[in-house]
N, C-alpha and C positions, 0 to 999 in steps of 0.2 A: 811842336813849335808853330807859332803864327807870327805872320806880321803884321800890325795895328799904325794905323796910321791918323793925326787928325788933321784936316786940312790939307794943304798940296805942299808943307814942309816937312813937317815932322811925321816924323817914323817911327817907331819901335818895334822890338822882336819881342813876342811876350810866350814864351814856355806853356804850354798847357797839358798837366797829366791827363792819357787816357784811362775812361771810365773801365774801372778792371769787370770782367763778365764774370755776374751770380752763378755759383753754382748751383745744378737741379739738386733735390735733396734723393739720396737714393731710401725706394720704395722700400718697405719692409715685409717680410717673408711670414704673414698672418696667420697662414692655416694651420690648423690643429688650435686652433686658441679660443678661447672662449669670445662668441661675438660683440657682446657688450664692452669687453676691455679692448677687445683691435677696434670696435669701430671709435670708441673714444680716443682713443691713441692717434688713430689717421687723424682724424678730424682735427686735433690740436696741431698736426702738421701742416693742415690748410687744405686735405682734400675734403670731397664730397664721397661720401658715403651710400651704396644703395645695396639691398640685400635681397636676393631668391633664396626660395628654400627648397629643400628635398627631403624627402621622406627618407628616414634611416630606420634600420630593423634594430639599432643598439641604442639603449638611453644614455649611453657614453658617448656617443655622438652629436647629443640633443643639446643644440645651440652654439656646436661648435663649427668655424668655418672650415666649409671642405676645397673649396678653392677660391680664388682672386684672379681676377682682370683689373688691371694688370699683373704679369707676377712679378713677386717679392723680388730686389735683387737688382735692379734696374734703376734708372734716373728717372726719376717722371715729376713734371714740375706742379708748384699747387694749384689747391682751385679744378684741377681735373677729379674724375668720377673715377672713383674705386667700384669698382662690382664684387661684392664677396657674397658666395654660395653657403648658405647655412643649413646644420642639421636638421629634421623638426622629428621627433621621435612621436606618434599615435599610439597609445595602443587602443586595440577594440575587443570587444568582447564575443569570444567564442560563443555560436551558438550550438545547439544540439541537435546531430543530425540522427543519432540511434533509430533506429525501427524507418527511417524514411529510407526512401529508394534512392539506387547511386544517382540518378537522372536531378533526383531534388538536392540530394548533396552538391552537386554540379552547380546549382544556383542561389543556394541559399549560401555558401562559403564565399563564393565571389564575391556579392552583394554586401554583406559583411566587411570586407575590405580583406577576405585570407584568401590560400591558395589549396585546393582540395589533389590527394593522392590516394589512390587504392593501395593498400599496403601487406594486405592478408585476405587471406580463405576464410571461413570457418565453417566446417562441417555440420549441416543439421537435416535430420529427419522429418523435420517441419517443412510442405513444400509452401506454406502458405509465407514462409519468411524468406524465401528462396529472392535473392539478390535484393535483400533489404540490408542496409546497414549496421553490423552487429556491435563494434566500440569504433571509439575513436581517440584523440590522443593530438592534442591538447585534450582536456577535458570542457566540455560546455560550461560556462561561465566563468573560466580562467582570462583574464586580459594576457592578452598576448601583444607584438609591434605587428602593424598595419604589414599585410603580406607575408604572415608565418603561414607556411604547409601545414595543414592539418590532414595527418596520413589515419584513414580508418579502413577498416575489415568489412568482405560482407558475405553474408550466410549463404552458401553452396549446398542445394538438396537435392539429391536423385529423386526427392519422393515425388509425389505430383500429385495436384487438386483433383478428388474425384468431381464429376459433374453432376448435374443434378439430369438421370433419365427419367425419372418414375413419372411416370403415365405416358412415354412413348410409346413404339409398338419395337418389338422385339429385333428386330432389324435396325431399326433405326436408333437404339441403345445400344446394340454391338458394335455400332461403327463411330458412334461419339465415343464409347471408353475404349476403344482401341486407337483413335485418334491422338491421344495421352499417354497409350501406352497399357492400358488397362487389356481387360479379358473378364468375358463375362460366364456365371457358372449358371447351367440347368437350360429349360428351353424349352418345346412345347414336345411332346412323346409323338413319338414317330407312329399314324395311322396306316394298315396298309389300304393303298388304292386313297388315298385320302389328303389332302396337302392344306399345313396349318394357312389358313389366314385373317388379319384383320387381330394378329394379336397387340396384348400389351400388357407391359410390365408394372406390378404395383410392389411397394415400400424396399424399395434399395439397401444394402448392406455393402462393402461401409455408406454410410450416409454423405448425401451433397454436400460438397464443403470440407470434409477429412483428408489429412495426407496420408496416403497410403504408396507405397514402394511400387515401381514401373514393373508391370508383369503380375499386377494382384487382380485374382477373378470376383468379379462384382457379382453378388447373389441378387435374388427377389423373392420378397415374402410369397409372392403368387405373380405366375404368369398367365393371362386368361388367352387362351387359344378357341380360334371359331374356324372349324374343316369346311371343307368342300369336297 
């Protein structure tokens, strides 16, 4: 109610309805939906729309929202900023790590965009493949989602690399293949009153370079011995 008056006689009381107060529209409960349909839906409500994304390991995930600010459920009036979190599903492609060492597995999986795990043993007589990478799994060239484990195996050998002695001197080839684990066969013949020196070994059995089992004696085609 008011009172209106005009001049200094006349008066009236004139009724005036008050303005009834807009209700906020309550926010809707988005996630799980695909982001093209919620954010067209918000929008026709009168908010503002803005979207981050996240990498997901599932393509059932990809471009759906995973959460909102504000959430669903609440009053929030228009014209304000919805923030909805969205899928974005990657995949990449596995590379191939077989025959390279774990240390290169380690960097070339990351890099890629996966995640590397040692997952087995595998037994081999070969020492020259001794902790090189023997499978793996995903397979190289599978697209996989951005940050799959890729679990591979890698080759475990008692044997060990002979070295290369040939043309040392006979001492000095006994304590590099014993060094590895090796043992060497033959030597120069015992003179009496006489002491070998200034020897050396020529053409090696097994050969530089062969994996041969911890505890194998290393021959010489000839050892040349000089007395005193």
């Amino acid at each position: 109610m008011r009172r209106l008056c005009l001049g200094v006689l006349a008066c009236a009381i004139v009724f005036v309805s008050p303005v009834p107060a807009v209700a906020q529209p309550v926010l809707p409960n988005v996630i799980g939906q695909d982001y093209g349909q919620a954010g067209q839906m918000l929008s026709r409500m009168g908010y503002i729309v803005r979207a981050t994304y996240a990498d997901v390991t599932s393509q059932a995930q990809h471009n759906r929202v995973l959460a909102q600010s504000p959430a669903g459920g609440r009053r929030v009036p228009p014209t304000q900023t919805i923030v909805l979190q969205v899928g974005r599903f990657t995949a990449v492609k596995v590379p191939s790590i077989v025959g390279r060492t774990v240390a290169d597995a380690g960097v070339i999986l990351p890099s890629a965009g996966l995640r590397a795990r040692v997952a087995g043993q595998v037994s081999t007589t070969d020492a020259r493949k001794h902790s090189l990478v023997a499978s793996q799994s995903p397979a190289a060239g599978q697209m996989v989602p951005r940050g799959t484990v890729v679990d591979f195996s890698i080759y475990v050998s008692t044997n060990v690399l002979v070295p290369n002695v040939n043309g040392m001197s006979f001492d000095n080839a006994r304590r590099t293949l014993e060094a590895v684990g090796l043992g060497v066969k033959g030597g120069c013949p015992a003179r009496p009153g006489q002491t070998a020196i200034g020897t050396r070994v020529r053409g090696q059995w097994p050969d530089a370079g062969m994996s041969a089992p911890k505890g194998t004696l290393v021959g010489f085609a000839a050892i040349e011995c000089t007395y005193r």
